[in-house]
Every structure is written in structure tokens, then in C-alpha cells.
C-alpha positions as CSV (number, residue, x, y, z in Angstrom):
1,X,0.0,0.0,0.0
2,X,1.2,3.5,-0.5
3,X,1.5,6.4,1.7
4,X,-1.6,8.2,-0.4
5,X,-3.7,5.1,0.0
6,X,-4.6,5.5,3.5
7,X,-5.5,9.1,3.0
8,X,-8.4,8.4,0.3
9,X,-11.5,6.8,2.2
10,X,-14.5,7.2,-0.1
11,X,-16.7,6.8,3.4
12,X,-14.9,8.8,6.5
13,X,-16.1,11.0,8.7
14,X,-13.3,13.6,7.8
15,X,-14.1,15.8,4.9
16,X,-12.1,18.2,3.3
17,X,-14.8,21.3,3.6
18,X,-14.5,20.9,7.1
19,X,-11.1,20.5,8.4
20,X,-9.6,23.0,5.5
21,X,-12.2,25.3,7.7
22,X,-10.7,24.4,10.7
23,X,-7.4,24.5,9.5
24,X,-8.0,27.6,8.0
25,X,-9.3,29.4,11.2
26,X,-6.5,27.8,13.1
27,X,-3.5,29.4,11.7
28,X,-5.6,32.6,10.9
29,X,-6.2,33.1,14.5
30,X,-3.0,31.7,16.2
31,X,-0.2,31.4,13.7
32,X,-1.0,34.5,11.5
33,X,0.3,38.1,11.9
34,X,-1.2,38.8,15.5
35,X,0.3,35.9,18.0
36,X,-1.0,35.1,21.6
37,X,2.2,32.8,22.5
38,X,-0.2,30.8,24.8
39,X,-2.5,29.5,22.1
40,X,0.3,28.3,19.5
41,X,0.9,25.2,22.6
42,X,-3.0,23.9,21.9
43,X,-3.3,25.4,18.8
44,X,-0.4,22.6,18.1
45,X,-2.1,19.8,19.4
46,X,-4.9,20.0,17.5
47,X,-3.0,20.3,14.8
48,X,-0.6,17.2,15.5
49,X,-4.4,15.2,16.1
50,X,-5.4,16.0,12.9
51,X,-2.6,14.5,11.7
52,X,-3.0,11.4,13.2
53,X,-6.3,10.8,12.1
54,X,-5.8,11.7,8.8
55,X,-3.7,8.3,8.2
56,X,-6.3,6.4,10.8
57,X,-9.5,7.7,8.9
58,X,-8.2,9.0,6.0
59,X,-10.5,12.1,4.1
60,X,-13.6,11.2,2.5
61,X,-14.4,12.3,-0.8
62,X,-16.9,11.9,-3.3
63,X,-16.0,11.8,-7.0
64,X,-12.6,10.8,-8.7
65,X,-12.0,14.5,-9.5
66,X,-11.5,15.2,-5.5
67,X,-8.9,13.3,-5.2
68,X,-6.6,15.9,-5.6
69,X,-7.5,18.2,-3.6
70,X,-8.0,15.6,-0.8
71,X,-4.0,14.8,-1.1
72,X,-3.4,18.8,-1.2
73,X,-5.5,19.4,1.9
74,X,-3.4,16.3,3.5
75,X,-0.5,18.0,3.0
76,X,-1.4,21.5,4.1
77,X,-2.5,19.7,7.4
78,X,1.2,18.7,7.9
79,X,2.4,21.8,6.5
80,X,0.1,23.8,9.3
81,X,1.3,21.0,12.1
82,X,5.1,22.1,10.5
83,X,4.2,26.0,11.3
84,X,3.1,25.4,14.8
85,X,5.7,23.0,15.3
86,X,8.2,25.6,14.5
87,X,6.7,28.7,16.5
88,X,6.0,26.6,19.3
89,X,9.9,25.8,19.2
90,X,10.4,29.0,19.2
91,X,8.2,30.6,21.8
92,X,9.6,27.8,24.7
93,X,13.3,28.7,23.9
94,X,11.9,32.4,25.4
95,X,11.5,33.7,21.8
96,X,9.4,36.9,20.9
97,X,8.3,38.5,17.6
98,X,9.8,37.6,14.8
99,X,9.5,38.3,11.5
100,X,5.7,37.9,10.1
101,X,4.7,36.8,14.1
102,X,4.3,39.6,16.5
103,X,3.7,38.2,19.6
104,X,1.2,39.6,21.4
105,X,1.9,40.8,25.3
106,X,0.3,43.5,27.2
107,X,3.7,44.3,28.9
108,X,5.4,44.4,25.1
109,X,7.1,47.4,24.2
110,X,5.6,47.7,20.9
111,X,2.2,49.2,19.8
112,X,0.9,49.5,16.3
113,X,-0.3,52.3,15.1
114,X,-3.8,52.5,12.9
115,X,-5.6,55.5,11.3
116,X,-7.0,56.1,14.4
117,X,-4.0,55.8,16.5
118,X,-2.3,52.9,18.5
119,X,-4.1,50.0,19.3
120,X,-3.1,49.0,22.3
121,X,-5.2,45.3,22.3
122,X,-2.5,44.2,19.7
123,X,0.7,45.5,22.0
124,X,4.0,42.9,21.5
125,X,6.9,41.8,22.2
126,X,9.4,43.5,19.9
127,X,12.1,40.7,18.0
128,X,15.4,39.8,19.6
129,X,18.9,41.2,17.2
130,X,20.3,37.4,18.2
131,X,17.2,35.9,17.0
132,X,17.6,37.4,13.4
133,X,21.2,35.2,13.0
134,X,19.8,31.6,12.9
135,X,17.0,29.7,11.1
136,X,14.5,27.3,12.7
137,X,14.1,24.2,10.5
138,X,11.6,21.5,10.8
139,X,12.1,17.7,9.2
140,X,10.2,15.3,8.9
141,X,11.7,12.2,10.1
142,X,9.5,9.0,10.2
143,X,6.3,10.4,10.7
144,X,7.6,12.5,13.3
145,X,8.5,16.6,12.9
146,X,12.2,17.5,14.4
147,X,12.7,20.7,15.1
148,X,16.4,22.1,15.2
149,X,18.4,25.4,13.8
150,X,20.9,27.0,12.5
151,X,23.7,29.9,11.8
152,X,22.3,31.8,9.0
153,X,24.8,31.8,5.9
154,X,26.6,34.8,5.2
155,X,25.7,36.0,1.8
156,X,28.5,37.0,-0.4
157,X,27.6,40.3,-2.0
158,X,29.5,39.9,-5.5
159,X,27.4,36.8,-5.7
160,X,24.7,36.8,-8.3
161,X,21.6,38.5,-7.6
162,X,19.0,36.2,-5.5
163,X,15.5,37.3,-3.4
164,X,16.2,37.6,0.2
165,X,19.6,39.2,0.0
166,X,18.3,41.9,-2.9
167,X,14.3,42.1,-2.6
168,X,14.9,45.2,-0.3
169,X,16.7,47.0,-2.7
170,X,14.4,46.3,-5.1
171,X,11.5,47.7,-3.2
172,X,12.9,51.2,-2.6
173,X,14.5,51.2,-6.4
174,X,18.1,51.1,-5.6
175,X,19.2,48.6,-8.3
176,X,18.2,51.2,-10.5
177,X,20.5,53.8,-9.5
178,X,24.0,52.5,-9.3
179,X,25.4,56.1,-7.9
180,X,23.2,55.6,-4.7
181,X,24.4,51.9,-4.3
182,X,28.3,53.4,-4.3
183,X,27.2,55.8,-1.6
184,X,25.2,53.4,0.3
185,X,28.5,50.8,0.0
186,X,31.3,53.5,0.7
């Protein structure tokens, strides 16, 4: 039997309408921009639960054409479980905001502002400088997600041209105007 077999049950009781919902809601509400740090601990159990029943129950669908999107939503359940996994990690090492994630904290130094001024409901916890040198990966290692990190690499700036070193200075037009870049470097 193969790994996608198990996942395809034409008669289940989990559907794909209503755990992409739930999945959905989930990381909206405790993985997206706004983070309470004391929801992403159940917020990953649920997660990790879905993922064991997917391969116990499998997802039910109904036609031939489904099929595919019951193997995508499969995958975005692990990918979700891979998320919380990872923030979770993070957040129990005594991490704050970082990046996308602001962590929410009444006591954070950080408020953001709206047209109407700051909103203080959504204060949090500003990111760590140490934090921004290492990575936190996640593997999936016989059924089981490991969670580890690393150094960031140093980027070599006479290296050709690549995303996450150069999408800044494509954002405020600097690769367009070579005489600012030999100011900004000098």
C-alpha cells in the first residue's frame, strides 16, 4: 500500500470542507500576523491530532475529480502541524516577535499604530537582534517533525543576484540607481 492510499476513504467522517475550515481558522487566528504565544501550545495539538487521524481515517471524498485536492489538503494539514511546530519551538526557547509573528503581550514594548492611533489590544513583544542570526528548520523524520536550527549563511555580496539578500533593494529602487548603491556601500 502506499503512503496516499490510506488518505483516500470514499466513506470517512473527515471531509475536506471541514477540516480546511478548521485548519484555516486555526492558523488565521494563532499562527497569522497577530500571535498570543499561549494559544500556539494547543493550537499545536490540534494540529498534531489531525494528523493522526488523517492516516487512521483517511478524508472522504466523493467523486474521482476530488482526489486531488484531498492529497493537497493532507499535505497543508502537515504543512500547518510544521508552522506550529516551529513557532512553538520557538516561543519555549523564550523567543518573541519575529518576523511575520508579532507576539502579542500586554507588557510588550511595541504598539501599532492605525488611522486612528495605536491599538493597544494588539501591544507585542518587539524581535530579539540574536534571534535574526539563525533559522529554525523543521524535518520530517519518520512520521515525526524534528525541530532544530541553524547559523544563518553569510551572503557574499559579488554573488549573483538572489530574493532575500536583494528584494529590499528592489522595493525602494536602488538597483536602478548605481550612484546611490556606491554611496550606500562606501
Amino acid at each position: 500500500m502506499t503512503k496516499v492510499e490510506p488518505v483516500l476513504r470514499a466513506e470517512c467522517p473527515l471531509t475536506v470542507r471541514v477540516k480546511k475550515d478548521e485548519m484555516l481558522a486555526r492558523m488565521t487566528d494563532h499562527a497569522g500576523t497577530l500571535c498570543a504565544p499561549q494559544d500556539v501550545a494547543s493550537s499545536l495539538q490540534s494540529a498534531k491530532f489531525l494528523n493522526r487521524k488523517i492516516p487512521e481515517n483517511g478524508i472522504a471524498f466523493t467523486r474521482s475529480s476530488e482526489i486531488s485536492r484531498v492529497l493537497q489538503w493532507q499535505q497543508i494539514a502537515l504543512a500547518s502541524e510544521a508552522v506550529l511546530a516551529a513557532l512553538h519551538y520557538y516561543i519555549a526557547k523564550g523567543g518573541v516577535s519575529r518576523g511575520a509573528p508579532a507576539m502579542c503581550d500586554e507588557s510588550g514594548a511595541a504598539t501599532p499604530m492605525v488611522r486612528s492611533g495605536p491599538l493597544h489590544e494588539a501591544r507585542f513583544r518587539e524581535e530579539y537582534a540574536a534571534d535574526q542570526g539563525e533559522q529554525v528548520l523543521v524535518q520530517l523524520t519518520d512520521g515525526e517533525l524534528e525541530i532544530s536550527t541553524r547559523p544563518n549563511r553569510s551572503f557574499d555580496e559579488s554573488d549573483r543576484p538572489f530574493f532575500e539578500r536583494d528584494w529590499p533593494a528592489w522595493l525602494i529602487g536602488e538597483v536602478f540607481d548605481l550612484d546611490l548603491k556606491k554611496t550606500r556601500d562606501a
